[in-house]
C-alpha positions, 0 to 999 in steps of 0.5 A: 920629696920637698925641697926641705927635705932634699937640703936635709938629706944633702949628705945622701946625694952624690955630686949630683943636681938638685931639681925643684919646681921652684925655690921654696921650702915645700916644693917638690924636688929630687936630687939626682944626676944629670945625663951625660948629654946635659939632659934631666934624669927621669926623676926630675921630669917636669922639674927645673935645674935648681942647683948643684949639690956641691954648691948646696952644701957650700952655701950651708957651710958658710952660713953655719960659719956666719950663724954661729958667731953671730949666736955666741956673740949674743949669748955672751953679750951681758943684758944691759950691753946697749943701755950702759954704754957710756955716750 
C-alpha cells in the first residue's frame, strides 16, 4: 500500500499511526497501531513514524475548508474580474 492510498482510505483506520518510508505519494506505508510500549507494530517494520491518523485527517479538513471557498470564489468571479477594474 502507497502512502495515497493510506490518506484515501483514513476512515478505515482507527486513532491509529501512519508509517511510511518517506513523505511522498507513492511510498510504501501501513496505517496501524503503536504497541503499548511505543514500539512499531509488525506491519510497519522497516518503516518510520509519519503521523497520527487523527491529525491526518485534521490536516484534510482544513485544507477542504480553505480549498473550497478559494474554488467557488473563482467560479463566481465574472471573466473580466481583473481587467475592468477601474484604477
Amino acid at each position: 500500500m502507497t502512502l495515497r492510498d493510506v490518506i484515501a482510505r483514513l476512515d478505515e483506520f482507527d486513532d491509529g499511526t501512519i508509517f511510511a518510508e518517506c513523505a511522498t505519494p507513492t511510498a510504501r506505508a501501513v496505517g496501524a497501531i503503536e504497541a503499548a510500549d511505543g514500539s512499531s507494530p509488525r506491519s510497519a517494520v522497516s518503516l518510520r513514524y509519519l503521523l497520527e491518523v487523527r491529525l491526518a485527517r485534521e490536516a484534510i479538513e482544513v485544507w477542504r475548508a480553505w480549498r473550497l471557498p478559494r474554488r467557488q470564489r473563482r467560479r463566481t468571479r465574472s471573466p473580466c474580474h481583473d481587467h475592468c477594474r477601474p484604477r
